[in-house]
N, C-alpha and C positions, 0 to 999 in steps of 0.2 A: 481491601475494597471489593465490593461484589458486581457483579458482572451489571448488573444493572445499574450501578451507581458509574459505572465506563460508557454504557452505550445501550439509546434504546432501540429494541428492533421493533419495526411495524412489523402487526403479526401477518400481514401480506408478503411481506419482505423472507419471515423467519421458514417457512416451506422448501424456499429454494436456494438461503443463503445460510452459510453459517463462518460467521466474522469471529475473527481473533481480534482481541484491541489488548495492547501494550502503553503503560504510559511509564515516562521518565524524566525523569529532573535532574538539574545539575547537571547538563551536557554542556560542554565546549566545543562549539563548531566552528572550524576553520573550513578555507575556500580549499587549502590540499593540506591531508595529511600522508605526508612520507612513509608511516607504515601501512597505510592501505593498499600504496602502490605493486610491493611484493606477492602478499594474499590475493589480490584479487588478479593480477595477472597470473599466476601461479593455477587458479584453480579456473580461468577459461577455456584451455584445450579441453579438460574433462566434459566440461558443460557444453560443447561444441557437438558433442559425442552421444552424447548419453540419450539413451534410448527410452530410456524409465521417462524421461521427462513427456516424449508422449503424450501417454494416457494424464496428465496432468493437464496439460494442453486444453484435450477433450475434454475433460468433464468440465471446465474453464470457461469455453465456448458452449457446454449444456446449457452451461447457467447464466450468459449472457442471452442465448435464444429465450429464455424462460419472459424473459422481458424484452422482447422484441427487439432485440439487436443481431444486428448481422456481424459478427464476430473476424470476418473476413474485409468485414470493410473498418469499424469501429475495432479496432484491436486492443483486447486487454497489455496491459503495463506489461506484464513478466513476460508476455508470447511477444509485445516490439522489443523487450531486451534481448529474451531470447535469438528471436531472429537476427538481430544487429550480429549478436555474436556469430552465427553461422553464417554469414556474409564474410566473415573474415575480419568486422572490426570488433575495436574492444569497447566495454561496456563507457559508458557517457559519463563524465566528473564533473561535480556540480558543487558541492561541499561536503566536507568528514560523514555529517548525518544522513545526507541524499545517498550519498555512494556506497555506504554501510545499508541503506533501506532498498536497492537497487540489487545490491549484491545480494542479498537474503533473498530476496523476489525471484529473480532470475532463478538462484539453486533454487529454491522450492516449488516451481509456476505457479507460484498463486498471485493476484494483482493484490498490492500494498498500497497506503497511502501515506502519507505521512505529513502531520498539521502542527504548526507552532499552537498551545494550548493557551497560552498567553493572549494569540489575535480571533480566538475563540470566543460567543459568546453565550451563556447557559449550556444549558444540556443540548447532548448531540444525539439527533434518531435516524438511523439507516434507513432511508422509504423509496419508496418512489416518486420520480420527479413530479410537477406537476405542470400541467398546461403552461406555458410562455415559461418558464423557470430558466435560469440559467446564471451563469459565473463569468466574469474576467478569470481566462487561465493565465498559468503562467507562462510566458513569452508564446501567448495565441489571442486569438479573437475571444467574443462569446463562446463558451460553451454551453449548449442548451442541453439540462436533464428531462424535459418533460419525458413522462413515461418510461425514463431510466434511473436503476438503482443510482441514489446518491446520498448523501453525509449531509446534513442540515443541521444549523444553530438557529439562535432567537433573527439573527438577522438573514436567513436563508439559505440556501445550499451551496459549500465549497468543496466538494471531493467527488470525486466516483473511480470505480477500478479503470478508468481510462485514462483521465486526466485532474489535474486541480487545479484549483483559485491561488491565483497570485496573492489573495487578502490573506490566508491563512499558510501562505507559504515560509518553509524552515530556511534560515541566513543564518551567519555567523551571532547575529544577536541573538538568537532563541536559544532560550534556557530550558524549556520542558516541552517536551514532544510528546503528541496522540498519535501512535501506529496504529491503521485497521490494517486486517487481512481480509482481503474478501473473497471469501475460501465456497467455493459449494457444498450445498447441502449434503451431499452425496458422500463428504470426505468423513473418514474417523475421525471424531476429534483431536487426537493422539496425533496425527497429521499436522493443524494446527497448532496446536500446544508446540511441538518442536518446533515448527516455525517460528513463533514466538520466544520458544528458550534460546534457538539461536541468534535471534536478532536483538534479544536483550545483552547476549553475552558480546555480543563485538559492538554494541552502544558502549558498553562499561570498558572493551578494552579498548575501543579506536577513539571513542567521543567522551571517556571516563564519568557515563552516566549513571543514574544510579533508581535502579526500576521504583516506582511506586505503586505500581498495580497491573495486571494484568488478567484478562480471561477469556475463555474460549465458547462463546455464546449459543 
């Protein structure tokens, strides 16, 4: 499948941003699964630590200012996982899929999203939000995109690297999931691509999913 047949960028959008999308089928998602528990406490002291992460951070928050967000007040996904971790708690358990898309996030800093593909409607284009736009998140109020990067289908906007919509959120019943990464421009794409090969590879061992496409836009 080719990148464009995954996901479309507004080329306002493609300047500042550059999105990995992963899709997979055939997952089973449970509310806990038992070996994620070891993995991922296993490799949180590292991530508490690590310095490299950083400069990831930054370039994270370039590309939230690009579009007028204040990064310190609206915080990307991977920099609130991040931080949780350096407080001293451990990272949040939601179900098999969530906790495998969280886990990846956090190692990488780049903000993930992750959409059951099934409560998806037509093609999906990364833009910008528009005046009054907004979502039911999940377990939040409104969230409003106007003038912020977000993930839009035929019935309107469910995602951005902050937060998602409750309508297209992954449970135990979803069977095929859309990963974005919404990586900055700024990154190599080799950057994202591992990003993606690692989150495909602990879909198939933790969620025994089975990739149907993937690419680094």
């Amino acid at each position: 499948m080719t990148g464009a047949g995954l996901l479309r960028v507004d080329p306002g959008v493609a300047v500042h941003v550059r999105p990995g999308v992963l899709l997979v089928d055939d997952v089973r998602v449970v509310e806990r699964e038992p070996g994620l528990d070891a993995a991922i406490a296993a490799s949180e002291p590292a991530l508490r630590e690590a310095r490299e992460l950083g400069t990831l951070v930054t370039a994270v928050r370039a590309m939230y200012r690009r579009f007028g967000i204040d990064p310190t007040k609206t915080r990307p996904s991977s920099e609130a996982l991040l931080r949780r971790l350096r407080k001293g708690d451990a990272l949040p358990r939601l179900n098999s899929a969530v906790d495998v898309c969280n886990w990846c996030s956090v190692e990488s800093q780049l903000p993930f999203g992750l959409y059951d593909r099934d409560r998806i409607a037509g093609d999906v284009t990364l833009r910008v939000g528009r005046e009054g736009e907004g979502y039911d998140g999940i377990r939040k109020d409104t969230v409003h995109v106007g003038g912020r990067l977000t993930l839009a289908d035929a019935r309107g906007p469910f995602g951005n690297p902050t937060s998602d919509s409750a309508r297209t959120m992954v449970t135990p019943a979803t069977r095929r999931l859309l990963l974005v990464v919404f990586a900055p421009r700024s990154l190599e794409s080799e950057v994202v691509a591992h990003a993606l090969q690692l989150t495909a590879q602990r879909f198939r061992e933790f969620c025994g999913g089975v990739e149907a496409g993937h690419a680094v836009l």
